[in-house]
C-alpha positions in Angstrom: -49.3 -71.6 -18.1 -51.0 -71.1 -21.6 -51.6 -73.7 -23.8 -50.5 -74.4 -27.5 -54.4 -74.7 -28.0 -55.4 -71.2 -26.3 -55.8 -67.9 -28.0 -53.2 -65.3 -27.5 -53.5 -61.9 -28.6 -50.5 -60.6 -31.3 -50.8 -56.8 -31.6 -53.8 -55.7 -33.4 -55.2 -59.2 -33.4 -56.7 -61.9 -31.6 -55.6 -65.3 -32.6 -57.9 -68.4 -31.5 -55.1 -70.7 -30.9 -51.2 -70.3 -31.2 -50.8 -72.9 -34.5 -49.6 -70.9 -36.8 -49.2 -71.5 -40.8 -45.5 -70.6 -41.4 -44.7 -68.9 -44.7 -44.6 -71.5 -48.0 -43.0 -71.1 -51.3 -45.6 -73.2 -52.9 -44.4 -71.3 -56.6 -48.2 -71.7 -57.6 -48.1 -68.3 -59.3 -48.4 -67.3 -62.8 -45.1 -66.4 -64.7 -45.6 -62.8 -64.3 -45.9 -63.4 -60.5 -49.6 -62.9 -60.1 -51.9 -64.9 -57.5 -54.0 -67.6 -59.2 -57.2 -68.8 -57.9 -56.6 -71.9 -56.6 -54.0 -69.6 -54.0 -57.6 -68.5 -52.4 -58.8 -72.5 -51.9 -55.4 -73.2 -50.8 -55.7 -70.5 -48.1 -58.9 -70.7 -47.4 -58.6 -74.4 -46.8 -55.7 -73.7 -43.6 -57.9 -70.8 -42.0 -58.4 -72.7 -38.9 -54.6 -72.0 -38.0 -54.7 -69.1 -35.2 -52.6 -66.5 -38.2 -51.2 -67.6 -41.8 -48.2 -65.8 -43.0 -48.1 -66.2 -46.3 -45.7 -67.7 -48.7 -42.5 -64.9 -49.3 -44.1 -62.2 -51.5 -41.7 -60.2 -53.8 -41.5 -56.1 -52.5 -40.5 -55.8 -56.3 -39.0 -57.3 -59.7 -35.5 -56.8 -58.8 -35.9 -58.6 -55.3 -38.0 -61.4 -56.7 -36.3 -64.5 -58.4 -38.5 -67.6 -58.0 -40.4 -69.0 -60.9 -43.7 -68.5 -60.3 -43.6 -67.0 -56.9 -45.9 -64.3 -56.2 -45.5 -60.5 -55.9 -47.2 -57.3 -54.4 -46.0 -54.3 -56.4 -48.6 -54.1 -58.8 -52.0 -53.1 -58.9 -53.0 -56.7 -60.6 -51.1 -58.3 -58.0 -52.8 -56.5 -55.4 -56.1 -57.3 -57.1 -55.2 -61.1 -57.5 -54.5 -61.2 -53.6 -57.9 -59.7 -52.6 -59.0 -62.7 -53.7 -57.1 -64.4 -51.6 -57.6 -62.6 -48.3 -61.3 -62.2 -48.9 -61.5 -66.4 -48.9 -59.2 -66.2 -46.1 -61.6 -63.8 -44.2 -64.8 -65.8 -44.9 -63.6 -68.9 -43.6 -62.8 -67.2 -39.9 -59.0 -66.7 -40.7 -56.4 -64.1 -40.3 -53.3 -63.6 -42.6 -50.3 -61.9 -42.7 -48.3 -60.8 -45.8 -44.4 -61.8 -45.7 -42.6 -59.4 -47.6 -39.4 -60.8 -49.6 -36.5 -59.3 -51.1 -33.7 -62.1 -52.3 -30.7 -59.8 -52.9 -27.7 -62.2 -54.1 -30.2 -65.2 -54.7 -31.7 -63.6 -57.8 -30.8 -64.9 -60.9 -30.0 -62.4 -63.8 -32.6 -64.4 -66.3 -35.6 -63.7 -64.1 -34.5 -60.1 -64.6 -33.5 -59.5 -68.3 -29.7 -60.0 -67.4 -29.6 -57.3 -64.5 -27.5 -58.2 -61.6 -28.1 -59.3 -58.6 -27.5 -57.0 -55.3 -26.2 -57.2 -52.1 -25.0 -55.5 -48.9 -21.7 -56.6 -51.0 -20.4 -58.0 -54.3 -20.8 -61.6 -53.0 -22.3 -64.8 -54.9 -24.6 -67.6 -53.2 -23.4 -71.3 -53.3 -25.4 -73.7 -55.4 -27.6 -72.9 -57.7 -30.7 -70.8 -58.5 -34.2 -72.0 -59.3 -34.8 -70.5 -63.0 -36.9 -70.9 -65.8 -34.7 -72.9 -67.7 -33.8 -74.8 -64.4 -31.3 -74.6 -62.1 -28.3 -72.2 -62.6 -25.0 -70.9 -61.0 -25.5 -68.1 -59.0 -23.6 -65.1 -60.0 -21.7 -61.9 -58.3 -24.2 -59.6 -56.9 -23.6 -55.9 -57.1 -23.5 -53.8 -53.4 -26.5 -51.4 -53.0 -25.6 -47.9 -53.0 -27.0 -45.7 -50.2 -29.1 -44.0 -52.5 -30.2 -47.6 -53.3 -30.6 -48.8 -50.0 -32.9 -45.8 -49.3 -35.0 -46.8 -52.7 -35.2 -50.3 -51.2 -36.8 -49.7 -48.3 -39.3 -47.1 -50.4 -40.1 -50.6 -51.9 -40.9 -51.7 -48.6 -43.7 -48.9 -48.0 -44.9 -49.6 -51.1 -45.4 -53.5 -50.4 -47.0 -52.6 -47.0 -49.3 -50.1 -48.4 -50.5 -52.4 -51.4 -50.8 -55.4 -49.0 -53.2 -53.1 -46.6 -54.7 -52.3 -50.0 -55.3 -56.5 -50.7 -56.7 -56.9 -47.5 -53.7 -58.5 -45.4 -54.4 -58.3 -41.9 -50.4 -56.9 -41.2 -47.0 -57.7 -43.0 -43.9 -60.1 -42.0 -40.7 -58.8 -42.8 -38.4 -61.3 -44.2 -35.5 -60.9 -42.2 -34.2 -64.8 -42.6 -33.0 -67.6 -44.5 -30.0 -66.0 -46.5 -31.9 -62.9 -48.2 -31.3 -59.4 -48.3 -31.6 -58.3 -44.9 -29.9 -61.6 -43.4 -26.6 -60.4 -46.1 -26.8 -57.5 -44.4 -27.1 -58.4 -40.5 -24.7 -61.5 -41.1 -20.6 -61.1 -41.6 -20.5 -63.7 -43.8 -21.8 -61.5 -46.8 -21.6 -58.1 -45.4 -18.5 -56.6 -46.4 -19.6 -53.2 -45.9 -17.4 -50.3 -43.8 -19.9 -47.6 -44.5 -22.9 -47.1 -42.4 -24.3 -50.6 -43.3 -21.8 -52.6 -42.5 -19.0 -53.4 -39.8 -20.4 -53.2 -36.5 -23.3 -54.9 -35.4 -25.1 -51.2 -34.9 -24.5 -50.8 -38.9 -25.3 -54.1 -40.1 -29.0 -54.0 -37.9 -29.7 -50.7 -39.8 -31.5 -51.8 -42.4 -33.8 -54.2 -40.9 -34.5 -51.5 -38.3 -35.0 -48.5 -40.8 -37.1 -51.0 -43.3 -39.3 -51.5 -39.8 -39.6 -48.2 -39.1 -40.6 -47.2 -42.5 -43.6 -50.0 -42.6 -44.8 -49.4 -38.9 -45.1 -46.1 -40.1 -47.9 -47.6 -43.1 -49.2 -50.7 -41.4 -48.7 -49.7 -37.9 -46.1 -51.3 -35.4 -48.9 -53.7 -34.0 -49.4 -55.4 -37.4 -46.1 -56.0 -37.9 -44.1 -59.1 -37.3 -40.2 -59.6 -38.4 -38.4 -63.5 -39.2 -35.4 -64.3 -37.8 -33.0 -67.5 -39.2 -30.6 -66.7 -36.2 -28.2 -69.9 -35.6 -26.7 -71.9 -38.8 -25.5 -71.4 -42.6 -28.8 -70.7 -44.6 -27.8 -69.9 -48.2 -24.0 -69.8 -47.3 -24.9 -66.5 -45.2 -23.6 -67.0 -41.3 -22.5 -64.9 -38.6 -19.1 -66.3 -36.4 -21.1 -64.1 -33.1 -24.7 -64.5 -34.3 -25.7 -64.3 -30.1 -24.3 -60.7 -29.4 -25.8 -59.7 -33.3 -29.4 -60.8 -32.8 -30.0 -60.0 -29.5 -29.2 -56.3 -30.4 -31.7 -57.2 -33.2 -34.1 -58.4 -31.0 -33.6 -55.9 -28.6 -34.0 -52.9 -31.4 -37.6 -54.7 -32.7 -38.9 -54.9 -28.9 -38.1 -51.1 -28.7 -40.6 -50.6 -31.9 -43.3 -52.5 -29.8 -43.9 -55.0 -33.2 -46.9 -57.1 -32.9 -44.3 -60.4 -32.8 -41.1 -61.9 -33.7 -40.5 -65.6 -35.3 -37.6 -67.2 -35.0 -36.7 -70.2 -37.2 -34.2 -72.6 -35.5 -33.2 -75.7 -36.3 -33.3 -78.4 -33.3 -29.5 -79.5 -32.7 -30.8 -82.7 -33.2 -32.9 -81.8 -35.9 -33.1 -83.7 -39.5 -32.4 -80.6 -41.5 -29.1 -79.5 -40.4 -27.6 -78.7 -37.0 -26.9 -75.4 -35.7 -23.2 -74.3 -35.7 -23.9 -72.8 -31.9 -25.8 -73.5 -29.1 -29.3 -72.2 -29.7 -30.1 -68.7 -29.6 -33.8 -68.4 -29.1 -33.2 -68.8 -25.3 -31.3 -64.8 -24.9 -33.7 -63.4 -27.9 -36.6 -64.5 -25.5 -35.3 -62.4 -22.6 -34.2 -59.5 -25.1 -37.6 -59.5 -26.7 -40.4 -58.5 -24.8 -43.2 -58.9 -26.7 -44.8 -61.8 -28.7 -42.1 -64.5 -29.8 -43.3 -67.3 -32.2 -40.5 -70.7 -32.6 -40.5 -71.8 -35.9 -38.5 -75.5 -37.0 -38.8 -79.2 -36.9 -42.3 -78.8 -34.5 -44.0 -82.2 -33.8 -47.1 -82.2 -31.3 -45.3 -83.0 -28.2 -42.6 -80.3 -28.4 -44.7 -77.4 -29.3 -47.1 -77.8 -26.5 -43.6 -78.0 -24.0 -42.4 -74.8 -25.8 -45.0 -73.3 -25.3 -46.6 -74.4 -21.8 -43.2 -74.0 -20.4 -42.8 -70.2 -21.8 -40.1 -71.1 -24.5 -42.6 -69.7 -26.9 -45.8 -68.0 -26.8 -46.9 -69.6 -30.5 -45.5 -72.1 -33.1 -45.2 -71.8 -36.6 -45.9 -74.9 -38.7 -44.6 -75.0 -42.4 -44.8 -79.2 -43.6 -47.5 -80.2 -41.4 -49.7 -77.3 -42.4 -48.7 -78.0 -46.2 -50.2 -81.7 -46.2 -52.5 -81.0 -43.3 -55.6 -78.1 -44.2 -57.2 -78.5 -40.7 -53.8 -79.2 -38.3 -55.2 -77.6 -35.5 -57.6 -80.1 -35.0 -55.5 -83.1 -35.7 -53.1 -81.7 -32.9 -56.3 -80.9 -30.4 -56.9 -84.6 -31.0 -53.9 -86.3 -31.4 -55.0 -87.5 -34.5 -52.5 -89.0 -37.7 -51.0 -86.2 -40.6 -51.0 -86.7 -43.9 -47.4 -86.8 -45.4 -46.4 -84.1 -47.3 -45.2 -85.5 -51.1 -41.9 -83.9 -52.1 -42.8 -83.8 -55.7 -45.6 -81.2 -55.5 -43.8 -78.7 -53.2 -43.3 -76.2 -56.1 -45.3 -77.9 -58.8 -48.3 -76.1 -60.7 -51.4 -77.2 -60.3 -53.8 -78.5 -58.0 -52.0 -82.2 -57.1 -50.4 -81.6 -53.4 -51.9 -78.4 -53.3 -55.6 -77.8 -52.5 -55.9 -82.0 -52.5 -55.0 -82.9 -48.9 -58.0 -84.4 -47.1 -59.4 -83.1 -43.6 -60.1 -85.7 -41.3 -63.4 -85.5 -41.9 -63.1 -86.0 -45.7 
């Protein structure tokens, strides 16, 4: 059986080990959502991983609603992430753009008071992260089918500008409560047109945006993220098994290059899942690559993936205080702790500052 420590091939690419850097909101940006320099050391630093996704990269203004996240609709953005990929590329890496559209979780003030939209007029629970700190959420607006078809022209336009940076193939952000989860989840689609209802309709729109960026990138440099099993941003399914299985089963059918799925352990510190876990039936739907992604340690990434649970793992807190974490894991060797406080804090500290082992 493969190892956690042997290369594996995921579409276009060859990958020297099956460690993967999850995406990272590390908000280290510039206000107007342009890469920085230190983004390239940061990078750079974690090319040892077998593929980097990068942290969620806005598709466009009215999907993006993080302060000082990134984006990669412009031609300065695309310009600020060659940077990036080129220090990426010289240190031996490989890195994959994750493209992000929030939907609901955008706040109005990142966007000079616009709304908000949906698959319907829903609001998030909690609060957003704003310039002026954090805010109640307010009502999204549903997306028109004329707006739903502009949407995914957003899409192609990411993929094509993230060819044009240098990314070696795009993630679709498909997870964690944003626009296309409030689409495939009941929770927050309220839809009974096209988009909504069935589970046919509510998998439209992450399979048309697929379709529309294979058709740019190409299917084998795509990958898609799953959250399938739990509330993530008060977005949850009462039948999520039935719901992504068809999704997994309508991704294997475009031949993408792979699939993560982030699910918590149901003993895992960061919430339990509402259902048994469904990784298990999206591994026999999917028949292609499938990356785990949640609450990894050493020991049980190397069972998931020795015993064909998994064919990689996606790290996201180890890889954040840990620049080489494949070799710590080859050896067995201590992490460094991640510190809280400098998660999405500007600057350098708990950023480009974690030591090696060797340093």
């Amino acid at each position: 059986m493969p190892s956690l420590f042997d290369p594996i091939r995921i579409g276009a690419l060859k990958a020297p080990n099956r460690i993967f850097m999850a995406p990272l909101t590390r908000a280290r940006g510039t206000r107007d959502h342009l890469p920085t320099p230190i983004m390239a050391e940061y990078y750079a630093q974690r090319a040892s991983a077998g593929l980097i996704i990068s942290e969620a990269t806005g598709i466009s203004s009215e999907g993006l609603g993080w302060p000082f996240a990134t984006g990669i609709w412009s031609d300065a953005q695309v310009a600020g992430w060659s940077v990036v990929t080129d220090a990426v590329h010289a240190a031996g890496g490989r890195i994959f753009c994750q493209l992000w559209h929030m939907g609901r979780v955008v706040h109005p003030s990142l966007r000079g008071g616009a709304l908000p939209v949906s698959s319907s007029p829903t609001t998030a629970p909690g609060l957003a992260h704003t310039y002026d700190g954090k805010q109640p959420h307010v009502q999204a607006r549903a997306l028109t089918l004329d707006e739903i078809g502009r949407v995914i022209d957003d899409y192609r336009r990411a993929a094509r500008n993230a060819l044009r940076a240098g990314f070696d193939g795009v993630q679709i952000h498909a997870a964690n409560g944003y626009l296309i989860d409030q689409f495939l989840r009941a929770s927050a689609n309220l839809r009974t047109d096209a988009y909504g209802g069935s589970i046919p309709n509510r998998i439209r729109l992450l399979r048309e945006v697929c379709v529309a960026v294979a058709d740019i990138v190409g299917p084998d440099r795509l990958a898609v993220r799953l959250s399938p099993n739990g509330e993530s941003q008060g977005v949850n399914d009462p039948e999520p098994e039935p719901l992504f299985v068809a999704a997994a089963e309508a991704l294997s059918a475009l031949a993408i290059a792979f699939l993560e799925v982030r699910e918590p352990p149901p003993d895992g510190t960061r919430g339990r899942p509402d259902h048994p876990p469904i990784a298990p039936a999206i591994r026999a739907a999917f028949q292609g690559v499938l990356v785990l992604n949640s609450d990894f340690g050493r020991d049980r990434a190397i069972a998931a993936v020795s015993s064909g649970q998994a064919d990689a793992i996606t790290f996201g807190r180890a890889f954040l205080a840990n620049p080489d974490l494949p070799e710590r894991l080859l050896r067995n060797a201590a992490l460094n702790p991640d510190v809280i406080e400098t998660w999405y804090s500007q600057g350098n500290a708990g950023y480009i500052d974690y030591p090696t082992i060797a340093e």
